[in-house]
TORLO-543199 format. One record per residue: residue in one letter; z, y, x of N, C-alpha, C, CB in turn. Coordinates in steps of 0.001 Angstrom, whole numbers, padded with zeros to 6 digits, always signed. Glycine has a CB too. Layout:
aZYXZYXZYXZYX ...
END
This chain:
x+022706-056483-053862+021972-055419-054561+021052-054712-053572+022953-054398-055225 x+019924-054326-053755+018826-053630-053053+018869-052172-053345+017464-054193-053446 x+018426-051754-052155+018461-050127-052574+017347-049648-053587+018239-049169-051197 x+016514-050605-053258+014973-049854-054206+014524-051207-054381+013517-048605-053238 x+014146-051343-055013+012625-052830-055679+011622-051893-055556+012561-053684-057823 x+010448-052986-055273+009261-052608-054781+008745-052429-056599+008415-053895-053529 x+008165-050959-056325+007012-050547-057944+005948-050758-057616+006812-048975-058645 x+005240-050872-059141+003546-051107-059306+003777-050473-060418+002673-052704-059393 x+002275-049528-060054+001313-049049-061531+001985-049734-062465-000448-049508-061669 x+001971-050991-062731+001340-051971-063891+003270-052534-064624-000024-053798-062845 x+004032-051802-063815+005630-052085-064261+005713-051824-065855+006823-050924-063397 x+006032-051996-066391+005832-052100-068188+007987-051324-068119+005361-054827-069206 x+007609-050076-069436+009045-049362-069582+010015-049981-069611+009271-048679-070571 x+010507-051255-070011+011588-052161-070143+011639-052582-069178+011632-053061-070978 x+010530-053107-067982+011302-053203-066232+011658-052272-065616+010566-053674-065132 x+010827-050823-066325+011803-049796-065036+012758-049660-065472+011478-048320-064562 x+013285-049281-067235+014047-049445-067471+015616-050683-066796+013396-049384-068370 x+015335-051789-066861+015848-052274-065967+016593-052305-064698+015395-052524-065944 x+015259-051338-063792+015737-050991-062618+016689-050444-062462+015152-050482-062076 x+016519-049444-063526+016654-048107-063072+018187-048177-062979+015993-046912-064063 x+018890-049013-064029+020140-049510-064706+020814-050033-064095+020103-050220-065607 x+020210-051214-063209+020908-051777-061952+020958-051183-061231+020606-052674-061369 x+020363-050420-060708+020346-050234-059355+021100-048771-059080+018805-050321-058830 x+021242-047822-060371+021838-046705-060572+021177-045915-059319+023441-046855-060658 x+019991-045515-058828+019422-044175-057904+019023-043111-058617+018184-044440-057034 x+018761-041884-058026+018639-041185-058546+017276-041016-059311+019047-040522-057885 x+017329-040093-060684+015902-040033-061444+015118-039808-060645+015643-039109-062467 x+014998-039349-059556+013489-038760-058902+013249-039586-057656+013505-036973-058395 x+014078-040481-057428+013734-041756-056225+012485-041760-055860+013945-043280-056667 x+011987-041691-054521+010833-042191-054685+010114-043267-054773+010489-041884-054217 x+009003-043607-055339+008663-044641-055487+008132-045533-054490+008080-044503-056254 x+008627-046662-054185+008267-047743-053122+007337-049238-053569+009773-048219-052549 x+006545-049672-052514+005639-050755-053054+004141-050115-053166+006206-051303-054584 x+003746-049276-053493+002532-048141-053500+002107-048127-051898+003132-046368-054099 x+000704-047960-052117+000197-047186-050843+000183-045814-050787-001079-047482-050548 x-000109-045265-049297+000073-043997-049264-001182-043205-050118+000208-043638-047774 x-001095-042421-050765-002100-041840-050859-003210-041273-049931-001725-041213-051370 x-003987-041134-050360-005336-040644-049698-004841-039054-048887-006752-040396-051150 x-004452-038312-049701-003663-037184-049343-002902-036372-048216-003055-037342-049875 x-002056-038342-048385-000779-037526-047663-000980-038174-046239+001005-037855-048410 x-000483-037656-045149+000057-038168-043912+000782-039009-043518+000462-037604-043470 x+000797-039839-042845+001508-041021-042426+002246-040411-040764+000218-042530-042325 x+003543-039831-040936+004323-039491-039576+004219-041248-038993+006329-038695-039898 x+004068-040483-037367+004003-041646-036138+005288-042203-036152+003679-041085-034540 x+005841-043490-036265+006898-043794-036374+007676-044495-037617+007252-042874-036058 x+006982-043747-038685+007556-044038-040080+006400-045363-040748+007543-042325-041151 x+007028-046560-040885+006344-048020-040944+006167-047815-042710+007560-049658-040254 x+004931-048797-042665+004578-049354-043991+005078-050933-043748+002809-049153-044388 x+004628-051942-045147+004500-052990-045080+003400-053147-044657+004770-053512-045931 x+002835-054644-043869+001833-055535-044101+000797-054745-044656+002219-056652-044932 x+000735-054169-045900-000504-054255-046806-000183-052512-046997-000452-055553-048461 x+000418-051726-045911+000398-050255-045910+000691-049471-046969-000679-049855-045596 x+002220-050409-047252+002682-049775-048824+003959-049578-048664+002492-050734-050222 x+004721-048353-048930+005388-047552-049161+006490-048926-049103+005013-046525-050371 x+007863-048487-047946+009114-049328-048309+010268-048415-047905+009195-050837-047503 x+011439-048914-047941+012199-048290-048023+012750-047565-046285+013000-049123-048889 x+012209-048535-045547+012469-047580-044276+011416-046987-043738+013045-048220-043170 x+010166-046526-044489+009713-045711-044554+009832-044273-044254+009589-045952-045190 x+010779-043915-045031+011482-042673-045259+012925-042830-044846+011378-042244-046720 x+013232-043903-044621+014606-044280-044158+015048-044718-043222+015060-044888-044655 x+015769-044223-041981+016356-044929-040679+016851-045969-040413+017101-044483-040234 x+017938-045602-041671+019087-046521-041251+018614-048179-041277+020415-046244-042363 x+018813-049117-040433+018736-050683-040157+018961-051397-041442+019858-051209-039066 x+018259-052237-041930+018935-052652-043262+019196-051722-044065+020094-053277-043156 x+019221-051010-044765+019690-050752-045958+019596-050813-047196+019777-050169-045969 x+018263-051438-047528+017486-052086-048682+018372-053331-049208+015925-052614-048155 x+019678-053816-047568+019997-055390-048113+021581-054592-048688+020104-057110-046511 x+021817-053366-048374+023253-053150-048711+023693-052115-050133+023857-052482-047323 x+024447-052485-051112+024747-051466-052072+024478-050109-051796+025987-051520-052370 x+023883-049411-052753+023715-048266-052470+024967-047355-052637+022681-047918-053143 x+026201-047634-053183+027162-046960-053142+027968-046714-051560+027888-047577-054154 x+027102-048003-050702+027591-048151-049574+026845-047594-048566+027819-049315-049383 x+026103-046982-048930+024944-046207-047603+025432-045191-047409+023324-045808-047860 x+025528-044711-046264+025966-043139-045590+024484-042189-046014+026256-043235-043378 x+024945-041757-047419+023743-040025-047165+023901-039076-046596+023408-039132-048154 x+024949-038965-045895+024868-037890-045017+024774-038210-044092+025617-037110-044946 x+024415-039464-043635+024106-039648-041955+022781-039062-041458+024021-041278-041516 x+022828-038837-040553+021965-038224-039831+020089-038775-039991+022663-038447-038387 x+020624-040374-039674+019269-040974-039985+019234-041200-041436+018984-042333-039212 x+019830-040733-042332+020176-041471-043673+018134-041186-044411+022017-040299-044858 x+017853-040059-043588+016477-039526-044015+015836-039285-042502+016571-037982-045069 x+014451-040186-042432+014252-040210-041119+013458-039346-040611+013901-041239-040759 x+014039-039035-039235+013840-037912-038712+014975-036546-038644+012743-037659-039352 x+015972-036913-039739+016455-035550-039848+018012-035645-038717+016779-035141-041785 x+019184-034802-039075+019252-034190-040269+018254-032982-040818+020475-033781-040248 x+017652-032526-042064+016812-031446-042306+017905-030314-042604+015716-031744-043525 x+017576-029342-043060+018184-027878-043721+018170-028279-045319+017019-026258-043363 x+016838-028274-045604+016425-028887-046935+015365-029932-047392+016116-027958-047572 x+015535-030331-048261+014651-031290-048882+013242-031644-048612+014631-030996-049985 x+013031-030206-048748+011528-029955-049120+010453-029935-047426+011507-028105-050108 x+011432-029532-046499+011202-029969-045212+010897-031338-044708+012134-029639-044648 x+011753-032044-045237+011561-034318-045545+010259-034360-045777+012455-035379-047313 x+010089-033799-046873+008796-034100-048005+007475-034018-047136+008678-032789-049411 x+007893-032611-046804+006304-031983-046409+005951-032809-044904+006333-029867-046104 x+006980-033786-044328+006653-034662-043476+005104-035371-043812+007828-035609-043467 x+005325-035506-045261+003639-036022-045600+003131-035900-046679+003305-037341-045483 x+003358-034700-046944+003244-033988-048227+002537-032570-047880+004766-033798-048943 x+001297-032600-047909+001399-030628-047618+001845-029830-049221-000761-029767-047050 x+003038-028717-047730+004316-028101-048791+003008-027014-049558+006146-026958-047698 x+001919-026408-049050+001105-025569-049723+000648-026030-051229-000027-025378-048849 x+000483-027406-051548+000060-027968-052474+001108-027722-053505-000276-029240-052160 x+002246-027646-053031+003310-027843-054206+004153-026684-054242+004257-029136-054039 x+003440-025819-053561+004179-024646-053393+004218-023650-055045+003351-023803-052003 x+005493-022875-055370+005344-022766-056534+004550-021296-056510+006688-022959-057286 x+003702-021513-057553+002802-020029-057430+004043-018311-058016+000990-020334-059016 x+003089-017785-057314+004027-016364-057583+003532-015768-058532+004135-015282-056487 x+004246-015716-059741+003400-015231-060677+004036-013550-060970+003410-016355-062060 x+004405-012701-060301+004244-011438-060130+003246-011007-059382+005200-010983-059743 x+002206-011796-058776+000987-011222-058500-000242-011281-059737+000555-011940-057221 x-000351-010340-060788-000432-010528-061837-002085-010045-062174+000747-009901-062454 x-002717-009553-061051-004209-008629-060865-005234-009741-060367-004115-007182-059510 x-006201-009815-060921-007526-010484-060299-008229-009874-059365-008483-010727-061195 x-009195-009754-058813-009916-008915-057770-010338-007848-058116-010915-009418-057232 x-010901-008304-059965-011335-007094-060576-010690-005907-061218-011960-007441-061332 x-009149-006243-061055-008243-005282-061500-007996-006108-063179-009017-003468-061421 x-008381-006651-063969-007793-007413-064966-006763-008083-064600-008568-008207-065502 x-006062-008460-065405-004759-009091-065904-004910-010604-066028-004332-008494-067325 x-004133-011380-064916-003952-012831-064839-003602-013203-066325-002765-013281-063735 x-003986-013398-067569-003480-013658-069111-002446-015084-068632-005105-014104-070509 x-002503-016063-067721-001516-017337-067662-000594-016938-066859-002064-018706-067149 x-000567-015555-066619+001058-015673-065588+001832-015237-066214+001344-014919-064199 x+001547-013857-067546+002478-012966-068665+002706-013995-069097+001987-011817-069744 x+002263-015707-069672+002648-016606-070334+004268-017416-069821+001411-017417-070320 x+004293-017064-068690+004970-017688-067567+006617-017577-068864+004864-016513-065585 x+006403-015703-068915+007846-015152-069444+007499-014468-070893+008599-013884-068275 x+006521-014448-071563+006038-014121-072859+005032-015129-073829+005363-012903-072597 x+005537-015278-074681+005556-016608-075811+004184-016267-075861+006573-016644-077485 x+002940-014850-075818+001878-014551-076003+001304-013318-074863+001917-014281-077387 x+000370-013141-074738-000119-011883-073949-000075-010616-074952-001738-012120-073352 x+000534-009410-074289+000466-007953-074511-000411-007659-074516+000937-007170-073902 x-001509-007030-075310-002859-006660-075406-002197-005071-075174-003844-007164-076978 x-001060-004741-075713-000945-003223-075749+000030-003009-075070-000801-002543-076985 x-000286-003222-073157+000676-003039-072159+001418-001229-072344-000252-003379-070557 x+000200-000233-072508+000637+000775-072308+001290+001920-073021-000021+000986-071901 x+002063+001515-074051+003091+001661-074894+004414+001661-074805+002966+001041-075535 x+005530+001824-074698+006869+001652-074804+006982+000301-075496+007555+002817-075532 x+007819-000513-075158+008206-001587-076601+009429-002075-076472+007274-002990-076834 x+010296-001800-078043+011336-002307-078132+011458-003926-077546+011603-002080-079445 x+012943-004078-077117+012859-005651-077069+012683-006518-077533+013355-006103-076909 x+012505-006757-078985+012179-007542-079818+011004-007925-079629+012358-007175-080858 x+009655-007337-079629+008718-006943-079285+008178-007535-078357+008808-006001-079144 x+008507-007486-077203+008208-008306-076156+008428-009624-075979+008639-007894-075321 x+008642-010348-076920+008297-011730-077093+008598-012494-075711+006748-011856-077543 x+009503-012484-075834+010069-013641-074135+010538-014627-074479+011345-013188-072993 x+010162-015627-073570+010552-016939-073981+012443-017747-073933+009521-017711-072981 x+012650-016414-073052+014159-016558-073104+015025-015376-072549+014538-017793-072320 x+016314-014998-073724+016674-013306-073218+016351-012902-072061+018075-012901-073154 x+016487-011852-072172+015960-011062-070813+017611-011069-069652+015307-008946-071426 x+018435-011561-070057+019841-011760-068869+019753-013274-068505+021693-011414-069641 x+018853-014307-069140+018364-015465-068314+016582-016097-067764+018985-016482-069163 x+016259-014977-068123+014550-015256-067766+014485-015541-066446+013460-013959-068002 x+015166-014618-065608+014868-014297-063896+015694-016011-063540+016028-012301-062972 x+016066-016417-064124+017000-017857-063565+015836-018861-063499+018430-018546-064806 x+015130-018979-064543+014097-020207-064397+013820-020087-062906+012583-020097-065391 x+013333-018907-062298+012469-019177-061031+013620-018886-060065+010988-018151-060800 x+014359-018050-059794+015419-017481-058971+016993-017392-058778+015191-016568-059074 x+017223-017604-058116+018840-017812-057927+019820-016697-058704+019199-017692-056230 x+020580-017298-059219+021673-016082-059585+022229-015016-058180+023217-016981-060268 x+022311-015415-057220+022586-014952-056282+021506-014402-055091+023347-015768-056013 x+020286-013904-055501+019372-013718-054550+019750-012943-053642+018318-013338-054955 x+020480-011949-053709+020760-010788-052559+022071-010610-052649+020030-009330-052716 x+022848-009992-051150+023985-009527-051725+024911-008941-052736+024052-009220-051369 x+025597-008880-053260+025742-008005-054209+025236-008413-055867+025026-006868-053628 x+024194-009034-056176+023802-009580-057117+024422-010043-058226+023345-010234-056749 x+025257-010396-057909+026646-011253-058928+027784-009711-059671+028105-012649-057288 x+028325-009225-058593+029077-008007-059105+028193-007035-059924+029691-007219-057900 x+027129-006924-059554+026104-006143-060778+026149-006231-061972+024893-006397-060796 x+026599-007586-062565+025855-008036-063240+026838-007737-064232+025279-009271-062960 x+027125-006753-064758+028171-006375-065468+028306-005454-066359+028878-006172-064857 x+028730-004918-067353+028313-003622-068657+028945-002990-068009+028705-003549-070380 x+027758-001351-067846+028334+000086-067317+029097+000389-068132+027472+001247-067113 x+030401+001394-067755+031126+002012-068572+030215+003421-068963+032561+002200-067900 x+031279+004385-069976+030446+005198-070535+029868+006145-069668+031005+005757-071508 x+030576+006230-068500+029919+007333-067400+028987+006974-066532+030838+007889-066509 x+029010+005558-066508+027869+005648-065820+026425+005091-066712+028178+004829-064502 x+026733+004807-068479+025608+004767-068529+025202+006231-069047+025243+003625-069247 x+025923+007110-069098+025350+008871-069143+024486+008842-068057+026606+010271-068859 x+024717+008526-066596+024066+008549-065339+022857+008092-065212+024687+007971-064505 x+022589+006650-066244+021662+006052-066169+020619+006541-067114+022006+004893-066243 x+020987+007213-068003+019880+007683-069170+019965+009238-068651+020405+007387-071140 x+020432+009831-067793+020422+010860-067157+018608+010877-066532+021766+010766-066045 x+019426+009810-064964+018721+009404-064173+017474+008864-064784+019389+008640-063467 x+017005+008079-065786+015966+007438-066265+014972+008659-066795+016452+006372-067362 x+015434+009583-067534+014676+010900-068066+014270+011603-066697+015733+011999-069107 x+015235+011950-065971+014348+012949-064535+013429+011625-063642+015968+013925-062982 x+013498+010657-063810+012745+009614-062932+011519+009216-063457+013503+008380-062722 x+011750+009267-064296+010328+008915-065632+010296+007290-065827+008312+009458-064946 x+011674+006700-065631+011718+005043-065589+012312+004617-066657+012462+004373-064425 x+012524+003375-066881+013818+002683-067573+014349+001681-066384+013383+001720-069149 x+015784+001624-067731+016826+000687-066652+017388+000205-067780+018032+001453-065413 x+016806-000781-068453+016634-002086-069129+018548-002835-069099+015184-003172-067999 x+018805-003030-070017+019879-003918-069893+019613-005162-070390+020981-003457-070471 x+020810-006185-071098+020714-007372-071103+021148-007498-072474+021374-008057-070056 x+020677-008344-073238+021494-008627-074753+022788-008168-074973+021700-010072-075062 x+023513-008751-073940+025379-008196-074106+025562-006628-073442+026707-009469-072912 x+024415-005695-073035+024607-004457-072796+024904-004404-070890+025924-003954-073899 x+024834-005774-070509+025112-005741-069071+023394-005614-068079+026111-007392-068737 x+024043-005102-066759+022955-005121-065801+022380-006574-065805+023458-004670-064340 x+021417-006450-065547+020591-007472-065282+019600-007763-064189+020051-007523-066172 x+018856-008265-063662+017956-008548-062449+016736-007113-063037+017186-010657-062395 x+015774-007134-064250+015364-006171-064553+015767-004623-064667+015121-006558-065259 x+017243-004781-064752+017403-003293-064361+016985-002668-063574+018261-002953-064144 x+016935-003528-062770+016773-002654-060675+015107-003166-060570+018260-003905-058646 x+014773-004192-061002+013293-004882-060581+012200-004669-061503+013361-006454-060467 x+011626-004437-061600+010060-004567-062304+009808-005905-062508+008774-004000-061392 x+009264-006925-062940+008126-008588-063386+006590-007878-063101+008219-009327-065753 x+006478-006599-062696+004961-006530-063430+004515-005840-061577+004710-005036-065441 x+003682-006438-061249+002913-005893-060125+002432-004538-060864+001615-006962-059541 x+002294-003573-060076+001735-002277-059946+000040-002123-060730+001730-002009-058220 x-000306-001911-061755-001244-001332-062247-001575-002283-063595-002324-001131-061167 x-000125-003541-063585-000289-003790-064941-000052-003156-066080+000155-004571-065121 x+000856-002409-065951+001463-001410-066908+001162+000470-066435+003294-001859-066869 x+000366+001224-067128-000094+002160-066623+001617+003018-066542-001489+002753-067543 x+001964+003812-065949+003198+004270-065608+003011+005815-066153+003546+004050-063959 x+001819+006573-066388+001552+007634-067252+001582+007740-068621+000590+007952-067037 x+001786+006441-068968+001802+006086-070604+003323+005290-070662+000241+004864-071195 x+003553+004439-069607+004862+003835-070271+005728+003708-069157+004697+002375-071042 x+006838+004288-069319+007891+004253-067986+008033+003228-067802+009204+004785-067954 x+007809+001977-068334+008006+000516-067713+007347+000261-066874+007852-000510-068404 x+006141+000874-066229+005260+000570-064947+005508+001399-064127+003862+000556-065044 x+006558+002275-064109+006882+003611-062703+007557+002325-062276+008086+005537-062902 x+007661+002127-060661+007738+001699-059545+007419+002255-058169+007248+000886-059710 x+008257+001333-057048+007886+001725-055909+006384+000851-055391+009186+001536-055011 x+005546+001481-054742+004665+001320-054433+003982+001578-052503+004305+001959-055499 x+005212+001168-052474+005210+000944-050587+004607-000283-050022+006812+000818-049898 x+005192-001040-050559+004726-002252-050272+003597-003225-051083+005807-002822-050204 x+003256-004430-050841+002325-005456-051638+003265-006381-051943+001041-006141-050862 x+002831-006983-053189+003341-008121-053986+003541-009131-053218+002545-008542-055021 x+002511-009473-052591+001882-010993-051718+002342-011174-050485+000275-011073-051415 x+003070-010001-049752+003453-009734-048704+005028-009770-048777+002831-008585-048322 x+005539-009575-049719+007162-009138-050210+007453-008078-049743+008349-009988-049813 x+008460-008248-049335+010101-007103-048883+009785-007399-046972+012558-008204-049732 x+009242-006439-046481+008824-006294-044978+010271-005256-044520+006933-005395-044746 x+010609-006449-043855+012000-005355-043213+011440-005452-041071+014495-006628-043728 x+012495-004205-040475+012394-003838-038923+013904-004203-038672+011904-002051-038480 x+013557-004864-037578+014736-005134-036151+015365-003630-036282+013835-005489-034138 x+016973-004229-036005+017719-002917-035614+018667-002689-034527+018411-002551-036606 x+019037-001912-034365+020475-002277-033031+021005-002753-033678+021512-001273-032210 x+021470-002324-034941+023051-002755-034878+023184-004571-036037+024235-000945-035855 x+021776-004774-035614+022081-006476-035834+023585-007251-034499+020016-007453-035328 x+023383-007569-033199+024295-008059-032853+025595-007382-033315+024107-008195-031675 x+025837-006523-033531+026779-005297-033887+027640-006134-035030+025859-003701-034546 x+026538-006632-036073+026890-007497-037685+027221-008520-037177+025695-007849-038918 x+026247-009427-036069+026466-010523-035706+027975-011200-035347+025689-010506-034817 x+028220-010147-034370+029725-010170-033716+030670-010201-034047+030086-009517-033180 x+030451-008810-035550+031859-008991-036480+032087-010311-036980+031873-008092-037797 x+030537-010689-037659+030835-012202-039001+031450-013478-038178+028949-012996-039886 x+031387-013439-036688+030872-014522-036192+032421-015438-036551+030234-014302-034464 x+033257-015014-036675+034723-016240-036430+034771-016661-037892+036634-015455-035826 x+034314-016090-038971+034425-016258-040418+033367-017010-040458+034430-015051-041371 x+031827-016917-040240+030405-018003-040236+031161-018797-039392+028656-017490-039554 x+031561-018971-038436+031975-020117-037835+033042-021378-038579+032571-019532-036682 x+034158-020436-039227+034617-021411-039927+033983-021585-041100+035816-021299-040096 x+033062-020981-041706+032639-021693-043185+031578-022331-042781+032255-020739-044525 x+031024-022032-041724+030283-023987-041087+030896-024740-040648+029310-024274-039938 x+032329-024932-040331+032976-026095-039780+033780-026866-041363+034229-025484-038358 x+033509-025701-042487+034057-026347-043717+032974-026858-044606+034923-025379-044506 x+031946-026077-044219+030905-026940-045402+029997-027838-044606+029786-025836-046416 x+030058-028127-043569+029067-028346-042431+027599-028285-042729+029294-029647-041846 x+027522-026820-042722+026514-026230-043049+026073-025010-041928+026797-025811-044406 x+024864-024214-041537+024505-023810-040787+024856-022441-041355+023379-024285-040422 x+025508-021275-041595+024758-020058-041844+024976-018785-041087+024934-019756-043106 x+023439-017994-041005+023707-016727-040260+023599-015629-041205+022744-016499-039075 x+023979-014757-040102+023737-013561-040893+023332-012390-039662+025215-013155-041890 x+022531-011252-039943+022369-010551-039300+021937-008987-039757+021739-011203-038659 x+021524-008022-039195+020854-006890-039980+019506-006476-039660+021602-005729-039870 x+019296-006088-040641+017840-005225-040418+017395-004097-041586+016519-006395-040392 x+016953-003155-041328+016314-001892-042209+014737-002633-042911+015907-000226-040894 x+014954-002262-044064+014175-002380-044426+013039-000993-044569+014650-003021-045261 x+011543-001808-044132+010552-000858-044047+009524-000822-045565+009702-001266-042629 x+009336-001588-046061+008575-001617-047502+009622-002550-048483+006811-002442-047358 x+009205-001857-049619+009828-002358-051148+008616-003017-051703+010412-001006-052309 x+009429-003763-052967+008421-003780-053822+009091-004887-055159+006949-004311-052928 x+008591-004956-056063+008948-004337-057381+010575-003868-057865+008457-005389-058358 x+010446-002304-057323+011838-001799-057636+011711-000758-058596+012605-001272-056412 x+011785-000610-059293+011790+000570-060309+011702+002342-059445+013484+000332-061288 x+012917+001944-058537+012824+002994-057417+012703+002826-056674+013401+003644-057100 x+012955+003715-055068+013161+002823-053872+014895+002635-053852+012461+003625-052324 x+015061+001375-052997+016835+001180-052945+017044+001672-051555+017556-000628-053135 x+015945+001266-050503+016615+002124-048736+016588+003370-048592+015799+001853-047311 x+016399+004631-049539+016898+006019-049253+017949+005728-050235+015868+007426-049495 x+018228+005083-050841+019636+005101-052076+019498+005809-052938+021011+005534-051729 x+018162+006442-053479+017871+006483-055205+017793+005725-056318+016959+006806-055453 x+017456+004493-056043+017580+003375-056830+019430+003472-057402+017069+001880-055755 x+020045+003515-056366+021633+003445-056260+022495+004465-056845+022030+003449-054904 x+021660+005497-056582+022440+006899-056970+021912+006716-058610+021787+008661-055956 x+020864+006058-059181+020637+006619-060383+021519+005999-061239+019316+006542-060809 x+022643+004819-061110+023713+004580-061741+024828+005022-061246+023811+003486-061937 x+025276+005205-059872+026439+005373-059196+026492+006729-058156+026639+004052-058462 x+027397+007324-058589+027989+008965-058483+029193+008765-056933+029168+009545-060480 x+028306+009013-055979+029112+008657-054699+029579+009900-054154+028278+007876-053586 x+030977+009571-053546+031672+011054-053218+030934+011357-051344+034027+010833-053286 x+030644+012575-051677+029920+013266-050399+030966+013421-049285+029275+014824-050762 
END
């Protein structure tokens, strides 16, 4: 059995079909037998055939492996992807791929030069464009293409930041007094989720700064420290080695169990951005949670 058969353009659905069946790889294999594109880069080292078309040790180290079952190839070997081991995927790729091309656009940068409204990025998370941003609007209303407690998943991890996961949970009655407290003296909302739980929008804004006028609709009050395009700009601190030192025997063993790399360290953050409030003086924090002095 071969790891890959060589493709052509001109393969008709019942041979890939075929392939695909024998040979059991994964749906997104890449395709071999092709020349390189015009495009992409050819790394020093990494061979074509004869006729400068895409084969399997191409992208692949290991000696032979085109002649051996693929149930029998080491993917986690080191050369299993050549050049590596990588961190991630997308690092392999951009070996001859520029990663800028495929980079996914940010569509919370939502302003043109002229101060109008990108109309294909609101499409991103609304079935139509808001002509009447500066209004209040029930949820119904806002026309999203999927509840508002799974929208933020299409693009982003359930787990983006610490803490993220335990959030994500229905306030009891005192603290949502706190929150409709806090929302009236702030001039904001704090949005929940179909089942009444926190959500990624509670704490975050979708809308860059001057899509939604914030004098007409508390859905556009935000912090405004920072730029969209720039993110979350954090400063060096002392007491990073300080963090370092504690985590270090616990990161050590959960890289010797997942054999995986991870750090951790600290830093203050110096600009926000799309937070409803700011979170590094702890107003964002205080406007649900009542901390003893």
């Amino acid at each position: 059995m071969c790891f890959a058969l060589s493709l052509t353009v001109q393969q008709t659905a019942s041979a890939k079909d075929t392939w695909r069946n024998s040979q059991k790889l994964p749906e997104l294999h890449h395709a071999v037998g092709l020349p390189m594109a015009d495009a992409d880069k050819q790394p020093k080292g990494w061979p074509t055939d004869e006729q400068g078309r895409l084969q399997c040790s191409t992208c692949h180290g290991q000696k032979n492996m085109e002649d051996r079952p693929f149930d029998e190839v080491d993917k986690k070997a080191a050369d299993f992807l050549r050049g590596g081991p990588y961190q991630n995927l997308e690092a392999f790729c951009s070996q001859c791929h520029d990663a800028r091309e495929y980079r996914r656009p940010n569509i919370h940068l939502m302003l043109n030069a002229d101060g109008s409204v990108k109309k294909d990025h609101c499409t991103y998370c609304h079935e139509e464009v808001n002509e009447d941003r500066n209004r209040p609007h029930r949820p119904e209303e806002l026309n999203l293409r999927l509840s508002a407690g799974r929208m933020c998943y299409g693009c982003h991890l359930k787990t983006p930041h610490l803490n993220a996961l335990p959030h994500q949970a229905k306030p009891d009655e005192a603290m949502l007094k706190q929150m409709k407290a806090s929302a009236r003296q702030q001039g904001v909302i704090f949005p929940l989720d179909e089942d009444g739980k926190v959500t990624c929008v509670t704490c975050h804004t979708p809308h860059e700064p001057g899509v939604i006028d914030p004098a007409k609709n508390p859905a556009g009050r935000q912090v405004q420290s920072g730029n969209v395009k720039q993110g979350v700009v954090y400063l060096d601190h002392s007491w990073n080695e300080v963090v370092r030192e504690d985590k270090r025997e616990r990161l050590e063993a959960l890289n010797r169990r997942s054999g995986g790399h991870h750090e951790i360290g600290y830093r203050r953050i110096q600009r926000e951005v799309l937070l409803r409030l700011p979170a590094k003086d702890g107003t964002l924090c205080q406007s649900c949670h009542v901390f003893d002095r």
